[in-house]
PDBQT receptor file of N, H, CA, C and O in Angstrom, charges set to zero:
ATOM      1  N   UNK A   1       4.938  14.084  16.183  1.00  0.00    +0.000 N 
ATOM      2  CA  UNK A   1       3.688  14.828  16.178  1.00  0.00    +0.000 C 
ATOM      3  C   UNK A   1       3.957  16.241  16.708  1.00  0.00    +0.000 C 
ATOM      4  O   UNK A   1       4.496  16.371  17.807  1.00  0.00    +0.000 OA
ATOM      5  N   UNK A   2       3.609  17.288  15.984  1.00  0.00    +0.000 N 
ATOM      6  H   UNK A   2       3.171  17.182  15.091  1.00  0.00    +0.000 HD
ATOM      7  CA  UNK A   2       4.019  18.766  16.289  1.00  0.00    +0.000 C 
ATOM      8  C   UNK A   2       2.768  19.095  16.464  1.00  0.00    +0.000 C 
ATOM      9  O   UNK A   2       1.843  19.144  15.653  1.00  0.00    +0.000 OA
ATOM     10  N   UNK A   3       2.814  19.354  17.771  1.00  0.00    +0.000 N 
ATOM     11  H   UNK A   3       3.566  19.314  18.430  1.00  0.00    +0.000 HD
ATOM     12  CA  UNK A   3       1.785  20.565  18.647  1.00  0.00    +0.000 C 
ATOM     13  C   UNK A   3       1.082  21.851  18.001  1.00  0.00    +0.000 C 
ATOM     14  O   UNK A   3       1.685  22.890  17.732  1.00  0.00    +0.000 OA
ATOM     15  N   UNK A   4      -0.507  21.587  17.760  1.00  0.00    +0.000 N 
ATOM     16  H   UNK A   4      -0.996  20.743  17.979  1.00  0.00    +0.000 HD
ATOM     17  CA  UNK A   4      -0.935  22.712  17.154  1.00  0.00    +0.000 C 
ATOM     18  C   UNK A   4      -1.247  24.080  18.020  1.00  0.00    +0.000 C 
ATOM     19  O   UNK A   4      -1.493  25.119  17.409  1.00  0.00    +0.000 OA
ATOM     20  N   UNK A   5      -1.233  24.056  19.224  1.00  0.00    +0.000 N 
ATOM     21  H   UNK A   5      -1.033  23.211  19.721  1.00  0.00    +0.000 HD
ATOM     22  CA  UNK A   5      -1.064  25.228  19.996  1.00  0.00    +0.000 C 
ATOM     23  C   UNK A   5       0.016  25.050  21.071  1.00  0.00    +0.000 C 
ATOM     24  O   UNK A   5       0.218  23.904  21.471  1.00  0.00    +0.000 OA
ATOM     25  N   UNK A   6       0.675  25.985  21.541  1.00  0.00    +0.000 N 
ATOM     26  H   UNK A   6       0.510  26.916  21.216  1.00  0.00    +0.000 HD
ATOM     27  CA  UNK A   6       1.492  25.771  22.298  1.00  0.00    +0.000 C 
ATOM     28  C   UNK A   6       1.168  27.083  23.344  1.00  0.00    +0.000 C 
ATOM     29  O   UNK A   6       0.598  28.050  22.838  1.00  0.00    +0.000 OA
ATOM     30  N   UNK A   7       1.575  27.140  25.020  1.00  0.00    +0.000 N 
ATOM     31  H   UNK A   7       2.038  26.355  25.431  1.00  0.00    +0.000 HD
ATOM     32  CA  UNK A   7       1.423  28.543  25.493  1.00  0.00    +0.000 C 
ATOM     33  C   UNK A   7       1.911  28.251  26.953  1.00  0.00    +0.000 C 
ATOM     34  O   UNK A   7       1.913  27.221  27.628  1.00  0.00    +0.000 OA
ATOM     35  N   UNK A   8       2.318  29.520  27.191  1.00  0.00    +0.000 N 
ATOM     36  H   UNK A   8       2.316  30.357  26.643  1.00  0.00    +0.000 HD
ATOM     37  CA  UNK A   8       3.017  29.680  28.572  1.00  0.00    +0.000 C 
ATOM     38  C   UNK A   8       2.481  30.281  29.625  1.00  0.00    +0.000 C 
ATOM     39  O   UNK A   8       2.478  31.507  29.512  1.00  0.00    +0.000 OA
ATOM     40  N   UNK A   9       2.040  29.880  30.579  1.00  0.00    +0.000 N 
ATOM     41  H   UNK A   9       2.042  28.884  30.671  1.00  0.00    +0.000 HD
ATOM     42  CA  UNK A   9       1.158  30.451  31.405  1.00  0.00    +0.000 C 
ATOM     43  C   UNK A   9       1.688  31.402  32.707  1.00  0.00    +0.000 C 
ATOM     44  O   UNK A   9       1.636  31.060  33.889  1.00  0.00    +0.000 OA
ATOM     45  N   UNK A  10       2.125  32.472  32.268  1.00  0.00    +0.000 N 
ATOM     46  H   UNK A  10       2.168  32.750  31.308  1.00  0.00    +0.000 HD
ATOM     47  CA  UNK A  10       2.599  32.994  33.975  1.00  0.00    +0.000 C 
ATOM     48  C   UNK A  10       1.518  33.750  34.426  1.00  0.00    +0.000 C 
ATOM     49  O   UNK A  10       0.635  34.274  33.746  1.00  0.00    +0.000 OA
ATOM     50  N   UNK A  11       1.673  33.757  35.682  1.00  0.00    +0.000 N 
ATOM     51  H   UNK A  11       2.390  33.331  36.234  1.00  0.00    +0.000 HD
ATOM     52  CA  UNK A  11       0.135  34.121  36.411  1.00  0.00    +0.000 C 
ATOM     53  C   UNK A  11       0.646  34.474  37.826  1.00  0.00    +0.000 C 
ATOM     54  O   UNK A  11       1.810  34.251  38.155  1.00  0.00    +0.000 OA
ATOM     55  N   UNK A  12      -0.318  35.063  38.695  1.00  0.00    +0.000 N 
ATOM     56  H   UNK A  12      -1.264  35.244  38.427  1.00  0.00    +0.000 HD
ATOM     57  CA  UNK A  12       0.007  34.751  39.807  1.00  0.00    +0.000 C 
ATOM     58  C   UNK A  12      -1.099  34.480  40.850  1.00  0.00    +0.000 C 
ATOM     59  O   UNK A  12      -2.196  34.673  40.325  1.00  0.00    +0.000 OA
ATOM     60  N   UNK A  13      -1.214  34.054  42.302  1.00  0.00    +0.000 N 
ATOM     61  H   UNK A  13      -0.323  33.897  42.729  1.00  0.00    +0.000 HD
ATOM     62  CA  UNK A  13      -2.755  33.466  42.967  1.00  0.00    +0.000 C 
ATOM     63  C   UNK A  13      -1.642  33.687  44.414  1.00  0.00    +0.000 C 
ATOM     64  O   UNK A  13      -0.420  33.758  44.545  1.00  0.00    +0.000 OA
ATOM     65  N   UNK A  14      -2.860  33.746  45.375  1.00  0.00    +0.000 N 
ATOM     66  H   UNK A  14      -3.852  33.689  45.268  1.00  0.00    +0.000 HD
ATOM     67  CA  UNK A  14      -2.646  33.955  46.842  1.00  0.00    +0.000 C 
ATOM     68  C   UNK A  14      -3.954  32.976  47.391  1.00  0.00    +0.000 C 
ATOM     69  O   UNK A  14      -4.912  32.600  46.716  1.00  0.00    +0.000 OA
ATOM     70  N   UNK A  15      -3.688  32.705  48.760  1.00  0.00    +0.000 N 
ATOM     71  H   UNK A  15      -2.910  33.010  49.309  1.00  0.00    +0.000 HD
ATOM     72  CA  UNK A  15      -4.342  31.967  49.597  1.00  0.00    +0.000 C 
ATOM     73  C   UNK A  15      -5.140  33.034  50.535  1.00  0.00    +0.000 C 
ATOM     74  O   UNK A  15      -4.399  33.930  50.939  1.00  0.00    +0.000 OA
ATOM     75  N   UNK A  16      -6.053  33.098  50.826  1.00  0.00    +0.000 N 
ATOM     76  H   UNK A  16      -6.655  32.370  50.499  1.00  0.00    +0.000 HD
ATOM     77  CA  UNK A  16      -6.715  33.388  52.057  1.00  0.00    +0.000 C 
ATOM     78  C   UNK A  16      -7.553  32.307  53.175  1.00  0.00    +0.000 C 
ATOM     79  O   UNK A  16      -8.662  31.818  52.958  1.00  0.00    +0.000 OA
ATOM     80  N   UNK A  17      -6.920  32.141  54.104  1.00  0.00    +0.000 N 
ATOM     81  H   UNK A  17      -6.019  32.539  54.281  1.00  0.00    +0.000 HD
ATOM     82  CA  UNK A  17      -6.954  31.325  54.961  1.00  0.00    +0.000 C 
ATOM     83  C   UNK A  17      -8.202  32.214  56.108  1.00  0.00    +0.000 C 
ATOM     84  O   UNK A  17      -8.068  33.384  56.465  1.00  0.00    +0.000 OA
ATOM     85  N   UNK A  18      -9.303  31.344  56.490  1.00  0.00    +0.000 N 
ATOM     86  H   UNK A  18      -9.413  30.394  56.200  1.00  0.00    +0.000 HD
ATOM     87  CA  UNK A  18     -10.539  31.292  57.445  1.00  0.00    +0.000 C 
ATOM     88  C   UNK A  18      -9.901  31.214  58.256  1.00  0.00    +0.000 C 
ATOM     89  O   UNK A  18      -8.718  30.911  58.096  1.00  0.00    +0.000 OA
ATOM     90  N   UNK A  19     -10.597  31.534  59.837  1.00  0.00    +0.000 N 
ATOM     91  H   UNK A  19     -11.558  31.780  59.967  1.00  0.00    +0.000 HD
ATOM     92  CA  UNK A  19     -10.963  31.250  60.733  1.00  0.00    +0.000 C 
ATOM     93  C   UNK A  19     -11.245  29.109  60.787  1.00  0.00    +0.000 C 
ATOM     94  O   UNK A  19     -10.546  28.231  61.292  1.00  0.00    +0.000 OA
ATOM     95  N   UNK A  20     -12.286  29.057  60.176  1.00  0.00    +0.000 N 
ATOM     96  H   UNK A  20     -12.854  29.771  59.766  1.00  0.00    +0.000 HD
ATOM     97  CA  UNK A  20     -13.441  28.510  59.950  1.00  0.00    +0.000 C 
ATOM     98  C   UNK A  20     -12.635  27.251  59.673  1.00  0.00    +0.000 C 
ATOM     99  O   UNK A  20     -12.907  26.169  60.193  1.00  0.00    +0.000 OA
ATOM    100  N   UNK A  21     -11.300  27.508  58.550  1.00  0.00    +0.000 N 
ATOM    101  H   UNK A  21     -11.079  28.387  58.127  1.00  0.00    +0.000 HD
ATOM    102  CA  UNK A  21     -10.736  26.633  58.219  1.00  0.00    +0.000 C 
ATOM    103  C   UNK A  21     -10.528  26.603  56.858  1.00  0.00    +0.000 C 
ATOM    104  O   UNK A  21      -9.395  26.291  56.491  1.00  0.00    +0.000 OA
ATOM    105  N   UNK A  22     -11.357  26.853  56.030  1.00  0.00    +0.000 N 
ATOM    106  H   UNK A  22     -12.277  27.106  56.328  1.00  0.00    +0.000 HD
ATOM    107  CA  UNK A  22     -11.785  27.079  54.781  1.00  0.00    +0.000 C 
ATOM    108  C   UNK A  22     -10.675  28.202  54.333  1.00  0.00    +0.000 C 
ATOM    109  O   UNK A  22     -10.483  29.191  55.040  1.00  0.00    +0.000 OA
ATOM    110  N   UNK A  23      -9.827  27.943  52.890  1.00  0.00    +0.000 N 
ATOM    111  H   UNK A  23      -9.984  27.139  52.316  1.00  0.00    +0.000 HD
ATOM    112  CA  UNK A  23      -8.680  28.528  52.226  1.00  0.00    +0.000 C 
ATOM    113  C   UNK A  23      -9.838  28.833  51.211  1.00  0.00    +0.000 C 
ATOM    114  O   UNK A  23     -10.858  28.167  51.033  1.00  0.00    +0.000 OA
ATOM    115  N   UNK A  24      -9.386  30.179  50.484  1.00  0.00    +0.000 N 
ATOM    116  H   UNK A  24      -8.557  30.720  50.629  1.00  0.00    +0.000 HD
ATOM    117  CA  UNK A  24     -10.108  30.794  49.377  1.00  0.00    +0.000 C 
ATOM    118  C   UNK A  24      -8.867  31.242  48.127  1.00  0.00    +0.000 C 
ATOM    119  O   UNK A  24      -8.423  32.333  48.484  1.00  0.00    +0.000 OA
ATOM    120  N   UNK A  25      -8.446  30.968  47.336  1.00  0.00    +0.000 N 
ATOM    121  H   UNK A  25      -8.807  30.081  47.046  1.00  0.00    +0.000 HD
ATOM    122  CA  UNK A  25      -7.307  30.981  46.795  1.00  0.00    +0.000 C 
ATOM    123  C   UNK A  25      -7.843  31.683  45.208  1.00  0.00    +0.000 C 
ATOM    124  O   UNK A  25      -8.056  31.038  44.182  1.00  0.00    +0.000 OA
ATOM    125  N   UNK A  26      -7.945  32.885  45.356  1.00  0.00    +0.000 N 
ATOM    126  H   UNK A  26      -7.771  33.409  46.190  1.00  0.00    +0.000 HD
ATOM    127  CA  UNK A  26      -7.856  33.683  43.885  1.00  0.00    +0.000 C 
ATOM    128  C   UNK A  26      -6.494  33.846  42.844  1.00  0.00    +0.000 C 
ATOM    129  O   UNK A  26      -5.310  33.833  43.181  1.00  0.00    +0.000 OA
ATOM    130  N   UNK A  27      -7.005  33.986  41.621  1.00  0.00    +0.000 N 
ATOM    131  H   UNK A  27      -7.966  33.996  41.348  1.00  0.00    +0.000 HD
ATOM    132  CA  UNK A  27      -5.735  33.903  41.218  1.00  0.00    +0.000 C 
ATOM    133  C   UNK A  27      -5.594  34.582  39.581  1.00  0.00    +0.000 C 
ATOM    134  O   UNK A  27      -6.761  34.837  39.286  1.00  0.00    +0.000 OA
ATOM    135  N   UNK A  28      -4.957  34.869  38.738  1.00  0.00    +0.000 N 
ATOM    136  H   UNK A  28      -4.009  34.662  38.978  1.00  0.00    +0.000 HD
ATOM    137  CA  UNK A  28      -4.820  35.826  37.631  1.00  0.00    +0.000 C 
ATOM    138  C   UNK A  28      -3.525  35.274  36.324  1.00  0.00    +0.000 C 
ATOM    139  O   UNK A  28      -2.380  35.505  36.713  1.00  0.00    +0.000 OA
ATOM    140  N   UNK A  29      -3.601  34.665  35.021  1.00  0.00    +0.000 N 
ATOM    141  H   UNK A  29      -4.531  34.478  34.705  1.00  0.00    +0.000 HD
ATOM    142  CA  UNK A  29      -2.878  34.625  34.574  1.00  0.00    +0.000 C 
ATOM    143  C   UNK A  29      -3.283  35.079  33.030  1.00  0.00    +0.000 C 
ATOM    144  O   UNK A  29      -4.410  35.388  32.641  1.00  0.00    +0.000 OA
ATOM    145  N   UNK A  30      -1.984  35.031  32.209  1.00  0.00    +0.000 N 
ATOM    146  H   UNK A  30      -1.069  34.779  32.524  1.00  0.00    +0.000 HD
ATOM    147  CA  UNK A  30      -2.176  35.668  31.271  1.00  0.00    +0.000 C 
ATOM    148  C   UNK A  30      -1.414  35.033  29.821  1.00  0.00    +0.000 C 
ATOM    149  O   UNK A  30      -0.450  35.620  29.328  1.00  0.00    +0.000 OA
ATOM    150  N   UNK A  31      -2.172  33.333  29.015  1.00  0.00    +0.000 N 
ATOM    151  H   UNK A  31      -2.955  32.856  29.415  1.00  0.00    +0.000 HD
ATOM    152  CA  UNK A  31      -1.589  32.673  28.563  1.00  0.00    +0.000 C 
ATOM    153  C   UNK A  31      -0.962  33.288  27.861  1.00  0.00    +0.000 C 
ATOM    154  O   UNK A  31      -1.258  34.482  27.914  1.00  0.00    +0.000 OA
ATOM    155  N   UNK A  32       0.155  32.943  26.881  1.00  0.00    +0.000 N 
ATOM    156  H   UNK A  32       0.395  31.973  26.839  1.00  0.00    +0.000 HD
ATOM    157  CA  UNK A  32       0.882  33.641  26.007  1.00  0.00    +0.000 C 
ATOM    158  C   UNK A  32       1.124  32.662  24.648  1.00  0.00    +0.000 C 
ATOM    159  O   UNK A  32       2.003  31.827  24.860  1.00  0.00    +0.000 OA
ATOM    160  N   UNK A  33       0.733  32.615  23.762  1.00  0.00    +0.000 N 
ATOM    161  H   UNK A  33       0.018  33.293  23.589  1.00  0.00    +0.000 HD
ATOM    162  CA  UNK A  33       1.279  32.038  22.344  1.00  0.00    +0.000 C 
ATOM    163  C   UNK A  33       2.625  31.830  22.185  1.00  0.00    +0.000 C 
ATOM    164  O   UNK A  33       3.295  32.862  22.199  1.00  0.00    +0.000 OA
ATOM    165  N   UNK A  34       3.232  30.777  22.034  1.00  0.00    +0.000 N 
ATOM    166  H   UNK A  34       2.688  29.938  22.023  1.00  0.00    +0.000 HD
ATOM    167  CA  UNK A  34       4.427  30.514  21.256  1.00  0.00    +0.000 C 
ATOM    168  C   UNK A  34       4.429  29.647  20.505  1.00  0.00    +0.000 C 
ATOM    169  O   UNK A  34       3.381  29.021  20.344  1.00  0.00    +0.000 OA
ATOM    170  N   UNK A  35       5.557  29.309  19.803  1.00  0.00    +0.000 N 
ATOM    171  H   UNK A  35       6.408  29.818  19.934  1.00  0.00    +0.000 HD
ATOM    172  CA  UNK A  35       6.379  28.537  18.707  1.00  0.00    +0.000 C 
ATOM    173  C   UNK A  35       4.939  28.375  18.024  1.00  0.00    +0.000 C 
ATOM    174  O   UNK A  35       4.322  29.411  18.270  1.00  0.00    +0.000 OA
ATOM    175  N   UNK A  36       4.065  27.404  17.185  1.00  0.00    +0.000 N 
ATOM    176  H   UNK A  36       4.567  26.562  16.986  1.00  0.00    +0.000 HD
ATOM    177  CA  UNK A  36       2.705  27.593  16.628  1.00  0.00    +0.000 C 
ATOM    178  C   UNK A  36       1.889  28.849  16.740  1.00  0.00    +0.000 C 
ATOM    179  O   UNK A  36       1.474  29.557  15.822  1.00  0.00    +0.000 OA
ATOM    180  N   UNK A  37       1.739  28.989  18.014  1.00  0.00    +0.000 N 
ATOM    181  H   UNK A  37       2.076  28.414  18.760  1.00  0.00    +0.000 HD
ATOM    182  CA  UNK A  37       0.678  29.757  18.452  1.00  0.00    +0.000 C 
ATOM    183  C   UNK A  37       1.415  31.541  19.100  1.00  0.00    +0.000 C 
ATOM    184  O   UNK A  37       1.054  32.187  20.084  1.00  0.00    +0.000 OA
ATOM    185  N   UNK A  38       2.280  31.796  18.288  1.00  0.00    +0.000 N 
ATOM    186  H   UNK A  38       2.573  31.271  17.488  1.00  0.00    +0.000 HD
ATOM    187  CA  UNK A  38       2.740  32.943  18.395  1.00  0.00    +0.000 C 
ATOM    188  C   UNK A  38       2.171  33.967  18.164  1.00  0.00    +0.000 C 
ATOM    189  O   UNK A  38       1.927  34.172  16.976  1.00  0.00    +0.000 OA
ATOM    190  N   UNK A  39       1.703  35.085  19.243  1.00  0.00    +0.000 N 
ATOM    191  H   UNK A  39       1.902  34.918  20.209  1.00  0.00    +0.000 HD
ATOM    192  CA  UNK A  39       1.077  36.600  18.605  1.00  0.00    +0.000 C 
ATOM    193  C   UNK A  39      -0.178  36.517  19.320  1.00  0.00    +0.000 C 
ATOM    194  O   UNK A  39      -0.785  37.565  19.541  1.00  0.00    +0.000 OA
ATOM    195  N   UNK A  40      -0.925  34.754  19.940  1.00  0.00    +0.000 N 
ATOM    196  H   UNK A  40      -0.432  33.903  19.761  1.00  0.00    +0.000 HD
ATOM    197  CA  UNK A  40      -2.158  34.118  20.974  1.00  0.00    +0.000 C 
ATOM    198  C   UNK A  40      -2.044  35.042  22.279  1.00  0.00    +0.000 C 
ATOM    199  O   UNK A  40      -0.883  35.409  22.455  1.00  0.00    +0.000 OA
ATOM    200  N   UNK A  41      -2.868  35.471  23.152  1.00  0.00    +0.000 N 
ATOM    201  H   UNK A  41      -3.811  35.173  23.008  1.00  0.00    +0.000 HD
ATOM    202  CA  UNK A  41      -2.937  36.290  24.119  1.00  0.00    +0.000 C 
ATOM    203  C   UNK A  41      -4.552  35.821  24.269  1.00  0.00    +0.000 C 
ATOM    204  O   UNK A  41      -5.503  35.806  23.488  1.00  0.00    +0.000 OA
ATOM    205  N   UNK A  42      -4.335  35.389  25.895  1.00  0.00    +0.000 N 
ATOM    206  H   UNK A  42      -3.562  35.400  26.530  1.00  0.00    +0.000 HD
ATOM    207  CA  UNK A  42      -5.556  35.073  26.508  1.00  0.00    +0.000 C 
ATOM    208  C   UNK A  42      -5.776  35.497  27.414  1.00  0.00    +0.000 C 
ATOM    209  O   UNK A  42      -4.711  36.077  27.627  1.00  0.00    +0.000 OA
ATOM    210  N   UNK A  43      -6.619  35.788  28.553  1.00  0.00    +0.000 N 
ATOM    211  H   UNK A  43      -7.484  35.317  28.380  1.00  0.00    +0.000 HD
ATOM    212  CA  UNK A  43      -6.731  35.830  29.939  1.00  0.00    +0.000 C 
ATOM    213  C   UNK A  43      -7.176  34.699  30.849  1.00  0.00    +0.000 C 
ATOM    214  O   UNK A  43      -7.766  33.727  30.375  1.00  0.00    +0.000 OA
ATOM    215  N   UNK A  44      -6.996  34.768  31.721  1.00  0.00    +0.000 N 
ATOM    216  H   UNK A  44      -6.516  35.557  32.105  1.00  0.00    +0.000 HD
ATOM    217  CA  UNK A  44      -7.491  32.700  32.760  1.00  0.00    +0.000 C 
ATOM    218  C   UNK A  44      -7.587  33.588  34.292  1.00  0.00    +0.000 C 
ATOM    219  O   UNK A  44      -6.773  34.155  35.019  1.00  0.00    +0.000 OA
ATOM    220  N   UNK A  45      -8.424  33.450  34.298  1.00  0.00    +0.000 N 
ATOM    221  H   UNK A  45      -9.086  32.990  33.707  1.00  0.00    +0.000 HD
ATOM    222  CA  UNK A  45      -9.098  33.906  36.101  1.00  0.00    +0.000 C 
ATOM    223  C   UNK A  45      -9.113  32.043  37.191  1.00  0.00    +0.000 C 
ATOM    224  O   UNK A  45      -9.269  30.881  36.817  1.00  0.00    +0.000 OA
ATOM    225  N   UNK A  46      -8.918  32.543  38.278  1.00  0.00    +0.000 N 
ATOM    226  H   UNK A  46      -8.791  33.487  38.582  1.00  0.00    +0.000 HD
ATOM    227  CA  UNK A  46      -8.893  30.889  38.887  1.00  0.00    +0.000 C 
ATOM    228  C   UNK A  46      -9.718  31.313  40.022  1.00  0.00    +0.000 C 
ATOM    229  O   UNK A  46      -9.715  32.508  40.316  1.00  0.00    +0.000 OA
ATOM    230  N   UNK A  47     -10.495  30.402  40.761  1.00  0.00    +0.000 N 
ATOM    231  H   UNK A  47     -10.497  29.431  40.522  1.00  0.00    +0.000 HD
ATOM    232  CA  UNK A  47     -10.857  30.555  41.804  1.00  0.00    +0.000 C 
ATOM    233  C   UNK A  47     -11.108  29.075  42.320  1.00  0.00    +0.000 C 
ATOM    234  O   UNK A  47     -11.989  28.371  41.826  1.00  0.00    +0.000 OA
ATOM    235  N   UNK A  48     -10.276  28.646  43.348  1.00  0.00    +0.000 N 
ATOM    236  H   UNK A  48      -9.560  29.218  43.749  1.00  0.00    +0.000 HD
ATOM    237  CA  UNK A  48     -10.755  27.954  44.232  1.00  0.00    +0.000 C 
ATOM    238  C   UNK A  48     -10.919  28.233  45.801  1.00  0.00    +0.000 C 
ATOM    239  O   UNK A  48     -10.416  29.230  46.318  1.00  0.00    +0.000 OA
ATOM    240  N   UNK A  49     -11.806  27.096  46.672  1.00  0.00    +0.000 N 
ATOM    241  H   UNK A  49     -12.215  26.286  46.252  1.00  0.00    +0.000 HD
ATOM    242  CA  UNK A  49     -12.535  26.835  48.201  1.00  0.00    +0.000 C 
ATOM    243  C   UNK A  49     -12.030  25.041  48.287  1.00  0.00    +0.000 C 
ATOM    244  O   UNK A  49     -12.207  23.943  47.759  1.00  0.00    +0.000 OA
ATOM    245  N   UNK A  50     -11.155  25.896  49.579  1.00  0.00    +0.000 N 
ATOM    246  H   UNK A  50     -11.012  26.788  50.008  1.00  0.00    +0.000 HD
ATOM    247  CA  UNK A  50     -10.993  23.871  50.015  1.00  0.00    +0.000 C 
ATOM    248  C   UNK A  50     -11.260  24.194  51.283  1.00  0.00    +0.000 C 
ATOM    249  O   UNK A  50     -10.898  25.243  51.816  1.00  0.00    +0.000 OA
ATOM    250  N   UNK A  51     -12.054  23.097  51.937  1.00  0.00    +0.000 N 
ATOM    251  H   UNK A  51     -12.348  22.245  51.503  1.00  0.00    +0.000 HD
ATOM    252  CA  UNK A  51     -11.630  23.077  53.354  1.00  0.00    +0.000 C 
ATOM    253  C   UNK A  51     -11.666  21.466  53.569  1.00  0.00    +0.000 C 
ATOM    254  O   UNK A  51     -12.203  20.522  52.989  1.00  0.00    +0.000 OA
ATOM    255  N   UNK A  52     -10.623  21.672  54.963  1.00  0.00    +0.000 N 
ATOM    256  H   UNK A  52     -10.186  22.438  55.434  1.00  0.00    +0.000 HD
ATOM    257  CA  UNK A  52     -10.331  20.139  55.218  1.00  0.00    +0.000 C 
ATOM    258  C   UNK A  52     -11.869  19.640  55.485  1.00  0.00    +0.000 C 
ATOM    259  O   UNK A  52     -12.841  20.297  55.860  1.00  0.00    +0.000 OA
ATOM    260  N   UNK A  53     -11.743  18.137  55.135  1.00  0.00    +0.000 N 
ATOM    261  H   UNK A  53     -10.954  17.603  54.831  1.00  0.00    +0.000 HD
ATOM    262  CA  UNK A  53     -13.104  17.474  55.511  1.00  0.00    +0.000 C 
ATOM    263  C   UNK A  53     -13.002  16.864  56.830  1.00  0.00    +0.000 C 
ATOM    264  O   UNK A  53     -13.915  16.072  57.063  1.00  0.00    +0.000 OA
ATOM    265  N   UNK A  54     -12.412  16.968  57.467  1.00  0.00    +0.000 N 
ATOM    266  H   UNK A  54     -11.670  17.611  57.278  1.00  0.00    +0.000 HD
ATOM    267  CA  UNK A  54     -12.720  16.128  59.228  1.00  0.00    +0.000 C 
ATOM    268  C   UNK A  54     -12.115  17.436  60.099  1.00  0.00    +0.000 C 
ATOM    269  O   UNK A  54     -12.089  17.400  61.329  1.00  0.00    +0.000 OA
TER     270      UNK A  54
């Protein structure tokens, strides 16, 4: 079975660490098309919030 999209994701994200406890972790990548999906160009924004629960 051959893959109708294929893509490589390099990106990059950092942590920001609270007081409080609470990590805020932004982040930026920029999929890329290959082998099928060659010439594909996307953008992907991330955002996560963790904080420990106890």
């Amino acid at each position: 079975m051959v893959p109708s999209h294929a893509f490589i994701y390099p990106g990059v994200w950092f942590a920001i660490n609270l007081k409080s406890g609470l990590q805020i972790v932004p982040g930026l990548s920029v999929p890329i098309g290959i082998g099928p999906s060659e010439g594909e160009y996307d953008g992907l924004l991330y955002l996560s919030f963790e904080h420990p629960l106890l």
